[in-house]
VOGU-3710 file (C-alpha; in Angstrom, 3 decimals, decimal comma):
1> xxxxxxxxxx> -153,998/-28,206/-4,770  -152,585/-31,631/-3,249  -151,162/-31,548/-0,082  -147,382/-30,636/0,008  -144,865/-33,406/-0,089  -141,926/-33,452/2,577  -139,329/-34,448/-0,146  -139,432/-33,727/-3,392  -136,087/-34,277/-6,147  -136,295/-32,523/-9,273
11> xxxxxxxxxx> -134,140/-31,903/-12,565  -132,589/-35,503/-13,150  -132,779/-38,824/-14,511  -135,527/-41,012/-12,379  -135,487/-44,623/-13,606  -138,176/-46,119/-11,861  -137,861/-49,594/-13,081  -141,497/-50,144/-13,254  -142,918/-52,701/-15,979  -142,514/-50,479/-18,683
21> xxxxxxxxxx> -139,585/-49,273/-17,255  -140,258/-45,690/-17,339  -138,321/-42,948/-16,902  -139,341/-39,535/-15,234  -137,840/-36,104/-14,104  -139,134/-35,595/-10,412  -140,524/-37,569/-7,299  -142,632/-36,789/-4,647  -142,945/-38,220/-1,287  -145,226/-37,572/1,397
31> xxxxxxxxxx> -145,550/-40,016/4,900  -142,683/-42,379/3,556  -144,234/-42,931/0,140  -144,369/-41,768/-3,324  -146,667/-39,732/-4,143  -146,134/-38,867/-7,510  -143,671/-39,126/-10,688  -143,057/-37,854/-13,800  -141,550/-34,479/-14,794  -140,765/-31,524/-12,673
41> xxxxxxxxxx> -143,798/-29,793/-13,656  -145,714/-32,607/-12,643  -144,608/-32,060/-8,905  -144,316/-28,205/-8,559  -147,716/-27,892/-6,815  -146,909/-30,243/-4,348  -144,204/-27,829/-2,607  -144,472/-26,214/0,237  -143,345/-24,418/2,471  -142,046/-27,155/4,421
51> xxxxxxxxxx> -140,864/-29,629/1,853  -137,213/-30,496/1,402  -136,418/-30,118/-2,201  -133,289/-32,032/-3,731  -131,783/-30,603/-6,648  -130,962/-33,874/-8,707  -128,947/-31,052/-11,058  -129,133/-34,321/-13,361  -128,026/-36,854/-11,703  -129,994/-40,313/-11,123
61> xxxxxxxxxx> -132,704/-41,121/-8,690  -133,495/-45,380/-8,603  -134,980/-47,185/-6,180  -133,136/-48,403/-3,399  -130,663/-51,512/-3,972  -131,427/-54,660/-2,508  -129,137/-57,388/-1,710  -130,620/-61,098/-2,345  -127,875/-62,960/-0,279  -126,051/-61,279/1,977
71> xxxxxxxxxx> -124,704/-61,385/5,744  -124,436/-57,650/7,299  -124,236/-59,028/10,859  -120,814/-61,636/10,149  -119,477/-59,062/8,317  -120,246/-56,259/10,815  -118,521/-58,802/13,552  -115,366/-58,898/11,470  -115,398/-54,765/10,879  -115,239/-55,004/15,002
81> xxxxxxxxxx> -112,856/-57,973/14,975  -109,510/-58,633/13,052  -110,546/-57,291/9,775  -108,289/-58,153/7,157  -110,445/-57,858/4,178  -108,131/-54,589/3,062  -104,796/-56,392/3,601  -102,749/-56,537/0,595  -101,512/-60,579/0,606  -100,299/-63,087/3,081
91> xxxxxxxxxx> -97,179/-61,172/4,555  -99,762/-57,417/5,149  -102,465/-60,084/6,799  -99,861/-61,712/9,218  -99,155/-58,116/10,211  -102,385/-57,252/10,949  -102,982/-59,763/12,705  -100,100/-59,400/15,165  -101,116/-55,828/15,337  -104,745/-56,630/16,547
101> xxxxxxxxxx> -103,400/-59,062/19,333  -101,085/-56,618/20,110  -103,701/-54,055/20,607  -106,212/-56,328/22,383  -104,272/-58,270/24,936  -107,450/-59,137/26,998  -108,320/-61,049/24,261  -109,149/-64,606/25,403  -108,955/-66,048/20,906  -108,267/-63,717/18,329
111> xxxxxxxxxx> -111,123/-63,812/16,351  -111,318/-62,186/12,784  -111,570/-62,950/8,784  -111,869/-62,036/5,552  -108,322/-63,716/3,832  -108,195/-65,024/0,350  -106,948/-68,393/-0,813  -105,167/-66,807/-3,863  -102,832/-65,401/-1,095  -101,300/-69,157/-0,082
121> xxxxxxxxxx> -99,693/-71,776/-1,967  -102,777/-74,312/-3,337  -105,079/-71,339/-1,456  -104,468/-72,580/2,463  -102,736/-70,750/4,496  -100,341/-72,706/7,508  -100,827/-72,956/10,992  -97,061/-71,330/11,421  -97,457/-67,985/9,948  -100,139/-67,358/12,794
131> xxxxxxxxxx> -97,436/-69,439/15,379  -95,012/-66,815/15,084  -97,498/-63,612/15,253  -99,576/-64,982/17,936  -97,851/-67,707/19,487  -99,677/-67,583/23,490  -103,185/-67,044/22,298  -105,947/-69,491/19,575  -106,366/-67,244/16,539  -109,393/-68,463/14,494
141> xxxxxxxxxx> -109,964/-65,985/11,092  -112,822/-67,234/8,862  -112,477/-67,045/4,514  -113,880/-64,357/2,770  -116,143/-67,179/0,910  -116,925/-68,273/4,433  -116,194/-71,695/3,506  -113,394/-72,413/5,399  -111,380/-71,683/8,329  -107,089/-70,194/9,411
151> xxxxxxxxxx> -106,003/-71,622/12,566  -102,721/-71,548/14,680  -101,456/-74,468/16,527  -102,950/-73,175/19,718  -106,184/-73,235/18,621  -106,060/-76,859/17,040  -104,708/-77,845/20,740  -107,633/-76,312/22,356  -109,975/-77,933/20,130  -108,042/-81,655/20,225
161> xxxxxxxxxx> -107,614/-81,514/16,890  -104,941/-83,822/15,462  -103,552/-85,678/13,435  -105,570/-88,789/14,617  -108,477/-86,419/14,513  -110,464/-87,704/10,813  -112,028/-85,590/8,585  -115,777/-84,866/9,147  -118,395/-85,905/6,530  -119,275/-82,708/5,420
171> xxxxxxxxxx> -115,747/-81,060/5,282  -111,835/-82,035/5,133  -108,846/-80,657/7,136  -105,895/-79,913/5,461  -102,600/-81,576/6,783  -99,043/-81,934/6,498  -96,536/-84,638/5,152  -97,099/-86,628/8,714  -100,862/-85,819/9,131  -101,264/-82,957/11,454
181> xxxxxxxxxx> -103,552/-80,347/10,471  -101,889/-77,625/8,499  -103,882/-75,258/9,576  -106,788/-74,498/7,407  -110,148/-76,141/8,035  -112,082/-76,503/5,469  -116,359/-76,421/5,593  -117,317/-78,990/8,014  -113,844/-78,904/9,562  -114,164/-75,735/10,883
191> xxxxxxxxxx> -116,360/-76,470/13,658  -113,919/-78,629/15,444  -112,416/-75,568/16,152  -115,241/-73,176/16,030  -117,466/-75,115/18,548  -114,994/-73,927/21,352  -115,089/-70,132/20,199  -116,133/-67,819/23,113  -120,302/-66,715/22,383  -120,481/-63,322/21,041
201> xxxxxxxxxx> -122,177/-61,003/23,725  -125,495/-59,193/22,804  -123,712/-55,868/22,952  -121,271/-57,253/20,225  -123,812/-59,058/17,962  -126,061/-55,698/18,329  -123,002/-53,418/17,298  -122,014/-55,841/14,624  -125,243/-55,605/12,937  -125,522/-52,166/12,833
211> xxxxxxxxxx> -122,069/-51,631/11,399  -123,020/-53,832/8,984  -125,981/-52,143/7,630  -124,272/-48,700/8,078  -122,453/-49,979/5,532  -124,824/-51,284/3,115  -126,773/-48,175/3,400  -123,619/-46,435/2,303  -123,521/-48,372/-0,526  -127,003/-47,642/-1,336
221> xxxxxxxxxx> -129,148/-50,748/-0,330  -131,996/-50,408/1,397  -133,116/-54,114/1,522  -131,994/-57,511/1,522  -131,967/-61,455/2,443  -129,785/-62,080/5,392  -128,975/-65,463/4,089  -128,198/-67,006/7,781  -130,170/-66,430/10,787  -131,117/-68,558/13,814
231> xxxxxxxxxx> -127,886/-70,468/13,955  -124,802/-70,794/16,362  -122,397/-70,958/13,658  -119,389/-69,494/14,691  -120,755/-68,744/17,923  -122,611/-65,846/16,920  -125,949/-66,345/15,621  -127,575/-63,127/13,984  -131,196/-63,293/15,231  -131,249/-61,578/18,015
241> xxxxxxxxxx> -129,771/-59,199/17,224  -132,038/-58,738/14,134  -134,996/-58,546/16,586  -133,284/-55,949/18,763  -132,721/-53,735/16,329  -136,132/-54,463/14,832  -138,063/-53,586/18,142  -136,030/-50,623/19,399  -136,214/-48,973/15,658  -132,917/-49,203/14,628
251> xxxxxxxxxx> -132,827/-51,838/11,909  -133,596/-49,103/9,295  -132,981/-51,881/6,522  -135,964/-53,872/5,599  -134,591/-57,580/5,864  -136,071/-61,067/5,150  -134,028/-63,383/7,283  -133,486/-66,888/6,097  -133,816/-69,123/8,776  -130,507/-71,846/8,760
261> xxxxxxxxxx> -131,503/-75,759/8,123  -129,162/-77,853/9,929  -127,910/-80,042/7,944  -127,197/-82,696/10,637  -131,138/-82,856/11,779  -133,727/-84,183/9,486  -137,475/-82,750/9,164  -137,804/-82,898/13,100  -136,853/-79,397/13,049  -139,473/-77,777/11,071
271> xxxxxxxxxx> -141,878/-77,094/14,117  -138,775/-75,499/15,404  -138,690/-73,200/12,104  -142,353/-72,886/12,177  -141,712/-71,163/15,661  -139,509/-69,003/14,535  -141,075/-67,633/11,899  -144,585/-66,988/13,908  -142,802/-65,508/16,428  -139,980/-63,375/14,626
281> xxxxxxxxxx> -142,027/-60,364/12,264  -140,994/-57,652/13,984  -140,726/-54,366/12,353  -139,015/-54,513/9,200  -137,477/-58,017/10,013  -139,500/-61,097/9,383  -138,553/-64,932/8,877  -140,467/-66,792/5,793  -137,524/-68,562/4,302  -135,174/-71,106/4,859
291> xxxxxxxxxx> -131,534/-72,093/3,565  -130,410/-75,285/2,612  -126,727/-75,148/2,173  -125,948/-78,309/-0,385  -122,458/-77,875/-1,405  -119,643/-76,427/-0,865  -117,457/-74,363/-3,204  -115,203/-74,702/-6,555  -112,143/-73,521/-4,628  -111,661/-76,005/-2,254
301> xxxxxxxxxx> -113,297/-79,009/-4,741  -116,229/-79,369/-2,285  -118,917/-78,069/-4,603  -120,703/-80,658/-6,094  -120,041/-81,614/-9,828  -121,779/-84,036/-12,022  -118,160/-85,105/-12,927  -115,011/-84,941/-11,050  -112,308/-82,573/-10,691  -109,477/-82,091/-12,368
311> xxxxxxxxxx> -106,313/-82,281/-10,658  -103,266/-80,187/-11,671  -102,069/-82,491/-14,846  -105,327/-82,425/-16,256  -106,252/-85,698/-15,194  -109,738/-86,661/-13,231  -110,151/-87,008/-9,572  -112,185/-89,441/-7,392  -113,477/-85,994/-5,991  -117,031/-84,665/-7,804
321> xxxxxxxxxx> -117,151/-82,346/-4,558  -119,961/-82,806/-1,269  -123,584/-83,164/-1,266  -124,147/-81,325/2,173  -127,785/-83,296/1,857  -128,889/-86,219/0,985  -130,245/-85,706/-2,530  -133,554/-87,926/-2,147  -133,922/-86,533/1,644  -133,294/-83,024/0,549
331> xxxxxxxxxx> -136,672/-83,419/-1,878  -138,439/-84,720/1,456  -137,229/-81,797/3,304  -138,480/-79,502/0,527  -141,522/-80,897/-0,128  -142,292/-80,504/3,781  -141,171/-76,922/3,794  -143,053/-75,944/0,375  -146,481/-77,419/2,344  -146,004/-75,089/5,240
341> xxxxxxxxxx> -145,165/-72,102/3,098  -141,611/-71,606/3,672  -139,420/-70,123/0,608  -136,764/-72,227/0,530  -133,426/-70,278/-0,888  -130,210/-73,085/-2,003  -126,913/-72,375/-2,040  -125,664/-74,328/-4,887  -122,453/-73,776/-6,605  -121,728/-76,986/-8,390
351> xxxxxxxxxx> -124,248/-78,333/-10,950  -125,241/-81,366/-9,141  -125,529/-79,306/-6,295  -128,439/-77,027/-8,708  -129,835/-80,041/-10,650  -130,474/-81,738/-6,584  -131,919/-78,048/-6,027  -133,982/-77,849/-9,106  -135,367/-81,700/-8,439  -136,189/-80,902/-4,932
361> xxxxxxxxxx> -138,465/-77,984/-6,181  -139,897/-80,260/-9,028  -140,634/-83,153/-6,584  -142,373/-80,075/-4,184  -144,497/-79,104/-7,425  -145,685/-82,330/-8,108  -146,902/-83,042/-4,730  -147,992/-79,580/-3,619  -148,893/-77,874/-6,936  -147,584/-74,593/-8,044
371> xxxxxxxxxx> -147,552/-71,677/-5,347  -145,847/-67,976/-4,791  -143,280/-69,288/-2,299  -140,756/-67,925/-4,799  -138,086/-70,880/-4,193  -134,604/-69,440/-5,982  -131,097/-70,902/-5,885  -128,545/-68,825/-5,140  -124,276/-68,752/-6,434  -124,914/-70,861/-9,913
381> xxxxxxxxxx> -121,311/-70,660/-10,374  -121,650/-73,860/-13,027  -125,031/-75,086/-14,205  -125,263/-77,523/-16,723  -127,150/-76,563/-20,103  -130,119/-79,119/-19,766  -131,117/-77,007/-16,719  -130,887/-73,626/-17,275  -135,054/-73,641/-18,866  -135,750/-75,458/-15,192
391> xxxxxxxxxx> -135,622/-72,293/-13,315  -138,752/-70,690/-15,193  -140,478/-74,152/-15,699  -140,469/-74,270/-11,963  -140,661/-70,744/-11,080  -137,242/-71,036/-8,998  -135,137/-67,595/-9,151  -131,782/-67,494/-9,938  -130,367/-65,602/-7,193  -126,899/-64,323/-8,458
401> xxxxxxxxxx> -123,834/-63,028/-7,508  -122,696/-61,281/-10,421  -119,034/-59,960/-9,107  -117,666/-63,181/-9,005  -118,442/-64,052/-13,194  -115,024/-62,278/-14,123  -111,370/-63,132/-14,568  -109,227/-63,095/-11,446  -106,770/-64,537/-10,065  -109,112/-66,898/-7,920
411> xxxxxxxxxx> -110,780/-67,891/-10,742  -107,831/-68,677/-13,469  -105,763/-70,370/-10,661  -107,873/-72,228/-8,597  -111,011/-72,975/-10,490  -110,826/-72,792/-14,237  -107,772/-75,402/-14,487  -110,076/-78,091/-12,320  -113,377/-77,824/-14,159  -111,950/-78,484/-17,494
421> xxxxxxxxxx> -112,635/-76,405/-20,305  -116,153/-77,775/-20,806  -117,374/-76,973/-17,814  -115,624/-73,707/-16,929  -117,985/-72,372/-20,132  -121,623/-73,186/-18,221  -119,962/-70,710/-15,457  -122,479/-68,153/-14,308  -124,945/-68,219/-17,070  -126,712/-64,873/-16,730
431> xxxxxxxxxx> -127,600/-64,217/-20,164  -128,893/-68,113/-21,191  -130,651/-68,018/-17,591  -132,080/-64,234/-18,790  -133,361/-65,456/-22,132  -134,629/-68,210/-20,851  -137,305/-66,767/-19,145  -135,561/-67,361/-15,526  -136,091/-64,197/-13,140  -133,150/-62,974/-11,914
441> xxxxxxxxxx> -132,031/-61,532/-8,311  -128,597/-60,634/-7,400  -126,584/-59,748/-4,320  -123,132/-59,787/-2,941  -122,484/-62,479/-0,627  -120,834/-59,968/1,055  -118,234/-60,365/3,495  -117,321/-62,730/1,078  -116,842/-59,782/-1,638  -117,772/-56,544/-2,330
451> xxxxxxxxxx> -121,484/-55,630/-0,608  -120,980/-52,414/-3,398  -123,948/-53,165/-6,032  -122,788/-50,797/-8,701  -119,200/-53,036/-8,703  -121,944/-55,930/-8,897  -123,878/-54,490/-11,672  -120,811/-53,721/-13,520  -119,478/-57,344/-13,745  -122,475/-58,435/-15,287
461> xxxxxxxxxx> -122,622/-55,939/-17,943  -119,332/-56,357/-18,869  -118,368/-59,553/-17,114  -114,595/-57,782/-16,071  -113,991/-56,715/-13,251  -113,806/-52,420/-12,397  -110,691/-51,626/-13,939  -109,321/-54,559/-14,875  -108,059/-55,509/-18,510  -108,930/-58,752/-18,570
471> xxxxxxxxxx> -110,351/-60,878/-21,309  -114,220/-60,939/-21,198  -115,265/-63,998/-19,384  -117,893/-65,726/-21,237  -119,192/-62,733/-23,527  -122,090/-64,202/-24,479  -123,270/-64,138/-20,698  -122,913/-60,772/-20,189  -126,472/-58,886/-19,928  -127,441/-55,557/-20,314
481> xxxxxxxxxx> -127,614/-52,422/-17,708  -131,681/-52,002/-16,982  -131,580/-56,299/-16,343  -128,870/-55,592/-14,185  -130,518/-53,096/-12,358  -133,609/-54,780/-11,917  -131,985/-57,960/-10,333  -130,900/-55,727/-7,696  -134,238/-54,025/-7,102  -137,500/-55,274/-7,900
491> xxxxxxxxxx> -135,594/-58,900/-8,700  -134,607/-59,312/-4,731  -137,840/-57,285/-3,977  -139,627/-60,237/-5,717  -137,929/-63,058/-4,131  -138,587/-61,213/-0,594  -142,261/-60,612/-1,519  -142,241/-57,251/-1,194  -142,544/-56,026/-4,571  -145,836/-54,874/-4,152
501> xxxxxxxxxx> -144,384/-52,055/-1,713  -140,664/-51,349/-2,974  -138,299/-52,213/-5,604  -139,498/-49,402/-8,167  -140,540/-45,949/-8,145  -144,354/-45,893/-8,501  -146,727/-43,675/-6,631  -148,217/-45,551/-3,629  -145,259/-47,441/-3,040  -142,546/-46,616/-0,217
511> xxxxxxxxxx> -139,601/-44,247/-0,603  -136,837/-46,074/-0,730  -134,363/-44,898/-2,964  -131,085/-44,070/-3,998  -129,627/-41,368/-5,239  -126,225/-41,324/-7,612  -123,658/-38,947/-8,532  -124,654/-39,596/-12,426  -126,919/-41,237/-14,668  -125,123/-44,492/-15,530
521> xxxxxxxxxx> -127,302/-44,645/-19,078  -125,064/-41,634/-19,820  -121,652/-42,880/-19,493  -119,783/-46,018/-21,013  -120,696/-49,385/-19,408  -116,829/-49,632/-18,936  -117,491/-46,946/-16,194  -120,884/-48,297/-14,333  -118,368/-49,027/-11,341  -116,943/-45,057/-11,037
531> xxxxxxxxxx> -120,714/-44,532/-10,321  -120,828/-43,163/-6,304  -124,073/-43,337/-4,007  -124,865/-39,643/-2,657  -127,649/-40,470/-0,488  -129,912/-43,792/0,644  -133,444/-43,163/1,733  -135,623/-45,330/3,738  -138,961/-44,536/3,621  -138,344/-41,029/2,763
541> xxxxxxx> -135,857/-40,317/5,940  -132,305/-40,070/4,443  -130,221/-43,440/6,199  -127,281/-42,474/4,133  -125,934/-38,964/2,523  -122,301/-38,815/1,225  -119,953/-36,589/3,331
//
């Protein structure tokens, strides 16, 4: 007779995403691990009289979601700030923001995010709406896509911002008919303003965190690749948190934190990284990556394009969007980071900004030889064609975001109109990058949208988003459900090395795991988004159960 599990589900659907992609019946787990799988008879000797035993009464057991780009700790600090990712438009987001002043009058800035651009006029909000809710006081509320900033007057007079002020390098500030800012700071701009934010206390960043992974555990992740550690952007820089959590045992999540590359230094900052990353494994938190931010984003025309923009009459721009990096640098930087070991994850929305990724890793290759660093570019919003076979040739993943490769209003309004029809078609090219051999990982992005996988999962099967009516967007790059659900488990578990240990459901490995209100191979792929998470596991210790 083995030795009785602690936890033990039986009587459901258990996809354990393994190679073959198996399914079983029943689970065991015993220390924090699996033990065994396959069906429920397979299992029945190791209860006893102390093991939990979870009816799945047919539901679905997978293993635990994991998020390949993601930032729990800025998010967490908006949940705690002036959160106005649930307001309804422009008008409800005002109002909540003169509510949250009015509530915190101790407030030295009022600090906050999470607005869209498809709330404003040309997606940038003014300086005055904030003037007349919070007229005494700088209000500073960062984008949901993080990419740029909403300021009131007060703020711009704190930070001497003008309209002699010019626009940085790496970003451009919005102004009026006679040159003063608008109000919305866009990229680089935003640290005029944001370098004279109060610092974020300890206590905050610590309480942040946690709310943020409360969060993700709710929505079923277990793991994922905080894509922005060790920097003081936006005065709060995750780390430390990260290792507080880590050392006291509350970071329940397991977490691969990508260590920032400033894009203002050169490669005299890689013993600094190098540091870091000896000194920060600490529990489930380590530090083996860095991110190279090279462009910007579609919205704002600061992603970089092989061709310009489009403006509004269908004509082209002297704008092809912002190469955060030198190109020919960047493939010095990566070539120095790919000798010391580092992973080095991109964020690349335009497809200059992938094809300077993709050359980077080549020029690594060719100097350093092939290796497991598991290099992978993250957003692909546009890729050109001639690419799309790099990402296997190369071994780079394609780290996705699949909940933004739908129709909305973002989208038709702000982006489709100034990529021109040609290249609003190489948009998020999950089935060519699929078929071509590329391995896929996916996350959220999240504050910028949903951190909810199963909303994630159902984009890219049906590439609409839940409940909408749509037309497809881009059929032909629509994959199906068990891809899907691997790019959010053993996919991210492969980019964070870890798939030896999580990512499926195989005896020996840990017990992380999910646990959904239904079997989504049983219901239409029109309803993979109705899906709920019951409970998250960690190890075997339930993180998350549903109320």
């Amino acid at each position: 007779m083995p030795t009785p599990a602690d936890l033990v589900f039986r009587g459901g659907s258990v996809h354990t995403l393994d190679a073959a992609r198996r399914r079983a019946t029943a689970v065991a787990v015993r220390g924090g691990r699996v033990v065994a799988v396959g069906h429920d008879a397979d299992v029945r000797d190791f209860v006893g009289s102390g093991t939990e035993v979870v009816d799945l009464a047919g539901r679905a057991l997978l293993p635990g979601f994991q998020d390949a780009h993601v930032h729990p700790a800025f998010a967490g600090m908006t949940l705690i700030r002036c959160d106005l990712s649930e307001a309804s438009g422009a008008e409800d987001a005002v109002a909540k923001v003169r509510a949250y002043a009015d509530g915190h009058p101790d407030e030295e800035w009022i600090q906050g995010g999470g607005w869209l651009m498809d709330w404003f006029p040309g997606g940038t909000p003014s300086r005055t709406l904030l003037d007349a809710a919070v007229p005494d006081r700088p209000v500073h509320l960062v984008n949901a896509d993080g990419h740029g900033v909403w300021v009131n007057t007060r703020a711009l007079e704190i930070a001497g911002v003008d309209a002699g002020t010019p626009d940085p390098a790496d970003g451009r500030i919005e102004r009026e008919a006679d040159g003063f800012p608008q109000g919305t700071l866009h990229e680089g701009a935003a640290a005029l303003v944001g370098r004279h934010l109060p610092r974020a206390s300890a206590a905050d960043g610590l309480r942040a965190l946690l709310a943020g992974q409360a969060h993700l555990h709710a929505l079923g992740v277990t793991a994922w690749q905080d894509a922005m550690v060790g920097s003081d952007h936006g005065a709060f820089d995750a780390l430390p948190a990260y290792l507080t959590a880590a050392a006291d045992g509350t970071l329940t999540g397991r977490v691969n934190g990508a260590l920032w590359w400033d894009r203002n230094a050169g490669a005299e900052q890689v013993p600094q990284l190098l540091a870091h990353r000896e000194r920060n494994t600490v529990g489930r938190f380590r530090t083996r990556t860095v991110k190279i931010m090279q462009d910007g984003v579609a919205e704002n025309f600061t992603a970089a394009m092989g061709d310009a923009y489009f403006d509004g009459c269908g004509c082209r721009t002297g704008n092809s969007g912002l190469s955060f990096v030198d190109p020919e640098a960047l493939r010095g930087y990566v070539e120095v980071l790919d000798a010391h070991g580092f992973q080095v994850h991109f964020h690349a929305v335009g497809d200059r900004a992938a094809r300077e990724a993709l050359d980077a890793v080549a020029q690594a290759r060719a100097a350093n030889g092939m290796n497991d660093h598991r290099h992978h570019i993250a957003h692909l919003q546009v890729v050109h064609p001639d690419d799309v076979p790099r990402f296997a040739a190369l071994g780079v993943t394609a780290n996705t975001q699949p909940l933004w490769a739908a129709h909305e209003p973002q989208m038709d309004e702000l982006t489709i109109p100034f990529l021109g029809t040609e290249r609003a078609a190489w948009q998020y090219p999950f089935g060519d990058l699929l078929r071509a051999g590329a391995v896929l990982a996916a996350g959220s992005d999240w504050p910028v949208s949903s951190a909810d996988p199963l909303a994630g999962i159902h984009v890219a099967v049906n590439r609409v988003l839940p409940g909408g009516n749509e037309p497809v967007f881009l059929p032909e790059q629509r994959i199906d459900l068990t891809a899907a659900l691997a790019a959010y488990t053993v996919g991210t578990a492969y980019v964070n090395h870890a798939e030896d240990t999580t990512g499926t459901i195989e005896a020996g490995k840990l017990a992380d795991l999910v646990l959904l209100d239904r079997d989504p191979y049983t219901h239409p792929a029109e309803e993979i988004a109705d899906t709920r998470v019951l409970a998250t596991y960690v190890e075997g210790e339930a993180v998350y159960t549903a109320s």
